[in-house]
N, C-alpha and C positions, 0 to 999 in steps of 0.2 A: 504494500500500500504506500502509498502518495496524499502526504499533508502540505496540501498548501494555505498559510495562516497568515491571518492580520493584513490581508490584500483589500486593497478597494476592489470589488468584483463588477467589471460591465459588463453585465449579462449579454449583451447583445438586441435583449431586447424591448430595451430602455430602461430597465432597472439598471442603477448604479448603490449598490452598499459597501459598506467592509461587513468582511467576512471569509469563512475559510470553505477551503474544498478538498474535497477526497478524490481519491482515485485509486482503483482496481481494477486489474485486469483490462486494462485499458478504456476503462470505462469512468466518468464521472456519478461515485454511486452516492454523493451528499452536499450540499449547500447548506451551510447554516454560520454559526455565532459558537465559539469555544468546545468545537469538535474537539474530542479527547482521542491524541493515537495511544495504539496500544504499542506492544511492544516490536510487531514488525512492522511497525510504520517510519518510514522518513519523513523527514520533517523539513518544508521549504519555509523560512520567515519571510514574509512578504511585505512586513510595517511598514509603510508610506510607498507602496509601490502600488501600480496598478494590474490590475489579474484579466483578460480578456479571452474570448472565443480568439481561436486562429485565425486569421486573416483569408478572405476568399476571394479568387481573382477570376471570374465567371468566362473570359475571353483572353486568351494563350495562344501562344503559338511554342511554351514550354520544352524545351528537348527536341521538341521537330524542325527550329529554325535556331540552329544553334550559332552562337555567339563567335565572333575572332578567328574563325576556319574559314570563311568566305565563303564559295559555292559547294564547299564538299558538305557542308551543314544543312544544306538549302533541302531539306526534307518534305517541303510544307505544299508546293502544289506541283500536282499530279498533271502536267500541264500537255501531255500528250492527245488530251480530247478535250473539249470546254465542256463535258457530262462526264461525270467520274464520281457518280455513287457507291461504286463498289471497293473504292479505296477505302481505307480505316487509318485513322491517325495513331491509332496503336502500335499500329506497328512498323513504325517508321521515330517514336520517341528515344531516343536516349537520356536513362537515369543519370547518366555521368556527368551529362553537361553543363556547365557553369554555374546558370540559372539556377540550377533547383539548391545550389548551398545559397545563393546570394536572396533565394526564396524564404529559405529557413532563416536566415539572417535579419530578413525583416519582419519576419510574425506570421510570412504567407504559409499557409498548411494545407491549402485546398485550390487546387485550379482546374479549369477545363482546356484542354490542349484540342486544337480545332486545327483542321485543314486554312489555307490561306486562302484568298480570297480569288482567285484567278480565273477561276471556272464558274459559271452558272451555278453546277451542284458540284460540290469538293469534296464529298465523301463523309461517313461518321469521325463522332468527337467520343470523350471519353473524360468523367472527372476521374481524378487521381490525388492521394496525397503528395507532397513535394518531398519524403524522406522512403526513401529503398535502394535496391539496387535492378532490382526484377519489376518491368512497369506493371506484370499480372499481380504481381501481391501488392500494388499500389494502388490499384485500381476500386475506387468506390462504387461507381456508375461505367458501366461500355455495355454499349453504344449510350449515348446521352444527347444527342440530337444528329440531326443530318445537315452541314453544312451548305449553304447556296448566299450566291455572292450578286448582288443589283449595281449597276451604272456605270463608273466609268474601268473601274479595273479589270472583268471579263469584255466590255467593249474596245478598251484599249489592247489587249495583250493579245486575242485573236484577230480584231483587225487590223495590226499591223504583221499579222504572217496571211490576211487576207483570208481567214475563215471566219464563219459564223459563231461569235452574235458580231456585227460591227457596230447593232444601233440597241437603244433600250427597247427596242419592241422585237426585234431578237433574241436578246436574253431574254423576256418574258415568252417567248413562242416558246424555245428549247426549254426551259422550264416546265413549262404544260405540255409538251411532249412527252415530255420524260414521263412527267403524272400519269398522264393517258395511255401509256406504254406498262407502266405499274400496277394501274386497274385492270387493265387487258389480263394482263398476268395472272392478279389475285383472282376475277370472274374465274379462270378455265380452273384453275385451284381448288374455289370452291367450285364447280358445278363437276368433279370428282377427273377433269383430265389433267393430263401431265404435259407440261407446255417444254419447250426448248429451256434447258441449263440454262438463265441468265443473273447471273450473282448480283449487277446493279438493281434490276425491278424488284429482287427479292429483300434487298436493305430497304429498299423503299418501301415496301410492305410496311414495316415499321412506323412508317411516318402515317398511312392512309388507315391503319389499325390506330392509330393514336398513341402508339409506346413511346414514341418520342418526336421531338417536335424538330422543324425545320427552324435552323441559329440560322438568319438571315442578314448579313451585310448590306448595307444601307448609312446612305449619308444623307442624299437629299429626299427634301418629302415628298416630293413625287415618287422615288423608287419606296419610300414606306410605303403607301398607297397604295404601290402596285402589290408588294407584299400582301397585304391588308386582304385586297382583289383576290389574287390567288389562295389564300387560305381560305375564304369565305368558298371560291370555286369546286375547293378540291376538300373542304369541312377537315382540314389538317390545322393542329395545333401548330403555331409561332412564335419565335422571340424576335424580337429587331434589334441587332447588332450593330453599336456603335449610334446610331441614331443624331445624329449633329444636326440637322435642320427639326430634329424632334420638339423643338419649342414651337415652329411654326405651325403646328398642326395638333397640341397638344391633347384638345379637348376628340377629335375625331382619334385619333390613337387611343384617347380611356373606355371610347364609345366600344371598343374593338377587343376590349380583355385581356391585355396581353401583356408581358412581361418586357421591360426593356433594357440595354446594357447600353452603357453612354460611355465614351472614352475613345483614345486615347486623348486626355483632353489638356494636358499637358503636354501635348509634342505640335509641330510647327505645321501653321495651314500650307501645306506641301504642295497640295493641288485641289483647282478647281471648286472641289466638292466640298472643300474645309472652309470655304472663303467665309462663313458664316458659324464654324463653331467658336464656343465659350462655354464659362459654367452657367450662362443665364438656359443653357436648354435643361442645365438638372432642375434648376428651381422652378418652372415652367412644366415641367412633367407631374415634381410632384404637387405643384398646386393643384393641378391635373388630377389630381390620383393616382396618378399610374406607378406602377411597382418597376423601380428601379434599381440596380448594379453599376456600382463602379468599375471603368476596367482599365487597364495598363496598356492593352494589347500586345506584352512584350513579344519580342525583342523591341516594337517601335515606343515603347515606353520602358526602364525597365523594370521589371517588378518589385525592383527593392523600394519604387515610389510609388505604392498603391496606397499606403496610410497618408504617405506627403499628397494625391490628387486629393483623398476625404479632405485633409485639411485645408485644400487649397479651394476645394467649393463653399468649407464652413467662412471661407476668409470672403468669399463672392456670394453669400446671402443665405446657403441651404443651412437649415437648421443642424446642428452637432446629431439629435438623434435619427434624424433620419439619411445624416452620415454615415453614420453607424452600423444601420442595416444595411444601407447600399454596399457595404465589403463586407456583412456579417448574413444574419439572418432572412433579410432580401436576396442575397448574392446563392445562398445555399436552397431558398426556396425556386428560385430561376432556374437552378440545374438540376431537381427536384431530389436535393440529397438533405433535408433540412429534418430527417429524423434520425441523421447520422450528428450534422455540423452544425453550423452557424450561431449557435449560441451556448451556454455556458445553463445548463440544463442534467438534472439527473436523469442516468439511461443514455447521455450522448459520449461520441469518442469523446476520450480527456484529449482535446488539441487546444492547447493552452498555448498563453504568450504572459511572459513576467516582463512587463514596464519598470523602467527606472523612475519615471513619471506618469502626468498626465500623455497619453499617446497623440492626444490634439495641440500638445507643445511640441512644436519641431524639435527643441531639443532633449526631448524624452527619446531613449535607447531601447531598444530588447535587450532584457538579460539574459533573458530562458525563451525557448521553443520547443514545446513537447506535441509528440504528436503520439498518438492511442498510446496515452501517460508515459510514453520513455523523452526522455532531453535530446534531443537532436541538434541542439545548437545551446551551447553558454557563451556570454561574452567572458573577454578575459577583461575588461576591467566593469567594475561591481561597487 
C-alpha cells in the first residue's frame, strides 16, 4: 500500500481539499482526513503540496511521430492512398521515444496516439498510458476512434501529387464512399453472406455499430459543419478535433452533442486555417456548453506544455475549473476511458501527480508521477 498524506487533493472534478489517499494494487481504494497506514504501508508527506489526477492529452501523435530522427520517425500517415482505415496507430508506436519520459515528467499519464492528418480517413487510434515498455500492456482503450482529416491538409498533400481529394467537396465524397462501401459490407454480413476479405470496411464497422466514434480534424467551421452533415448522414458518433474556428459556430456545434478537443493553441498560425485561432474559441464553447479537451497535439506542441496551454486559457478568461477538466475529467470522458482516469476517485487507477505547488502557478514543479500506484518519475530536486 501507498499513503499519500496532508496533500491538497484536486479531485479533478472540482473538489479541491486537503487530504490523504491510499493506494493498492494499483488502485485508489480511499479518500479521506487522517487515514491511518498500517504496517505495510508507505508513507508519501504531501504538506503544502498539491495531489492531482494525471494529466490527459486527448490528441497525440505520441511514439508514432517521433522527435530528433527526422523522417525515419515519421510513422504517422499512411500516405500511400488518401483512404486508409485499415491502418492502426498501434502498431507503428514506439514506447522508447522521447516523449513518453518528457510525458511523465510533466504529470501527462494518459494520451491518445492518432494517425496524422493526411488522408480523409487515417486509420484507428488507441488510448494508452505514457509508462511501459510493450505498447499492448499500455494500452487502456484500442481501437478508441477512427481517425479522418477535413480541408486543407488531405486537399493539399494529394493535390499536389494530382490525386483525389484536391477540393473540400472531394474529401467529403471519399468520405461517404468509404461509408457507403462499409454499409454495403455490414448489409451482406448480416443478411448471413460472406463478402470479399476487406480489412478497411470491416474497422469501419466499428464506427457504423457505434463502438467508437470518428476523431475528426477540423479547423474551419465550415469543414465542422460538414463533419456535423456527415455524422447526422451516416447516424455515427463524432469528436471535432482541434476545432479553431469553433467559436464561430459555437451554439450550432452544442445543438449537435458532441465532444470537442481545441488545441494546438499554443503553437504558431502556420497556415491559412489558423489565421483565426486563440483561446477566445475555449471560452466561446464553453459558454456554449459544449464539452471540451485541451490538447498539445504533440510533437506540434510539446507535451511537457499541456498544464502551461490550461494555464494559459485561465490567463485568456476560461475559468480554472473548467480548466481543469479540459486535461482531466473532460479529457478522459472524450476518449470514453473516464471509469479508469480522469479524476482522483475510489475504484480508479492510482495515476497521481505530486505538485510542489499550486499547478496553475507556472512555477509549480512535479515531484512524483505514478501511474497504477508505482512512481514512474521523481524529480531530483524536492
Amino acid at each position: 500500500m501507498l499513503l499519500i498524506k496532508n496533500g491538497t487533493l484536486v479531485a479533478g472534478t472540482g473538489s479541491i481539499k486537503k487530504g490523504d489517499l491510499l493506494i493498492d494494487d494499483g488502485k485508489i481504494i480511499k479518500i479521506g482526513e487522517g487515514i491511518k497506514p498500517d504496517v505495510r504501508t508507505k508513507v508519501l508527506d504531501a504538506e503544502g503540496k498539491f495531489v492531482t489526477p494525471g494529466l490527459i492529452d486527448v490528441h497525440t501523435h505520441l511514439g508514432i511521430h517521433e522527435e530528433g530522427i527526422g523522417p525515419a520517425g515519421h510513422d504517422y500517415n499512411e500516405t500511400s492512398n488518401p483512404v486508409t482505415p485499415y491502418v492502426r496507430a498501434i502498431d507503428g508506436i514506439n514506447p522508447d521515444e522521447k516523449g513518453f519520459e518528457d510525458a511523465r515528467k510533466a504529470g501527462v499519464t494518459t494520451v491518445q496516439v492518432m494517425p496524422g492528418s493526411a488522408n480523409v480517413i487515417g486509420g484507428e487510434m488507441a488510448v494508452i498510458k505514457t509508462a511501459g515498455t510493450v505498447i499492448d500492456q499500455m494500452v487502456i482503450r484500442s481501437p478508441s476512434g477512427m481517425k479522418a482529416a477535413f480541408g486543407e491538409n488531405p486537399k493539399r498533400f494529394y493535390g499536389n501529387k494530382g490525386k483525389s481529394p484536391v477540393t473540400r467537396m472531394g474529401i467529403a465524397a471519399l468520405f461517404r464512399k468509404e461509408m457507403k462501401r462499409a454499409q454495403d459490407y455490414l448489409r451482406k454480413m448480416e443478411n448471413g453472406e460472406v463478402p470479399d476479405a476487406d480489412l478497411g470496411a470491416e474497422q469501419l464497422i466499428n464506427v457504423l455499430k457505434g463502438v467508437i466514434p470518428v476523431r475528426a480534424h477540423a479547423h474551419r467551421a465550415d469543414d465542422i459543419a460538414t463533419i456535423l452533415r456527415l455524422a447526422k448522414e451516416f447516424k455515427i458518433d463524432v469528436t471535432i478535433e482541434h476545432c479553431t474556428e469553433g467559436h464561430k459556430i459555437a451554439s450550432y456545434i452544442a445543438d449537435h452533442n458532441v465532444r470537442v478537443s481545441v488545441g494546438p493553441t499554443l503553437s504558431t498560425r502556420s497556415k491559412i486555417e489558423l489565421a483565426d485561432k486563440g483561446w477566445h474559441t475555449l471560452s466561446a464553447l464553453d459558454q456554449s456548453g459544449v464539452p471540451v479537451s485541451i490538447t498539445t497535439d504533440h510533437p506540434v506542441v510539446g507535451i511537457d506544455s499541456l498544464i502551461l496551454s490550461a494555464i494559459s486559457a485561465v490567463k485568456h478568461g476560461l475559468s480554472e475549473p473548467f480548466a481543469w477538466k479540459a486535461i482531466t475529467i473532460n479529457a478522459a470522458k472524450h476518449l470514453g476511458v473516464d471509469d479508469r482516469v480522469g479524476s482522483l476517485e475510489t475504484g480508479k487507477d492510482a495515476d497521481v501527480v505530486i505538485w510542489s505547488g499550486d499547478p496553475f502557478d507556472a512555477r509549480s514543479t512535479v515531484e512524483k508521477t505514478l501511474i497504477n500506484g508505482e512512481i514512474v518519475y521523481a524529480s531530483k530536486i524536492q
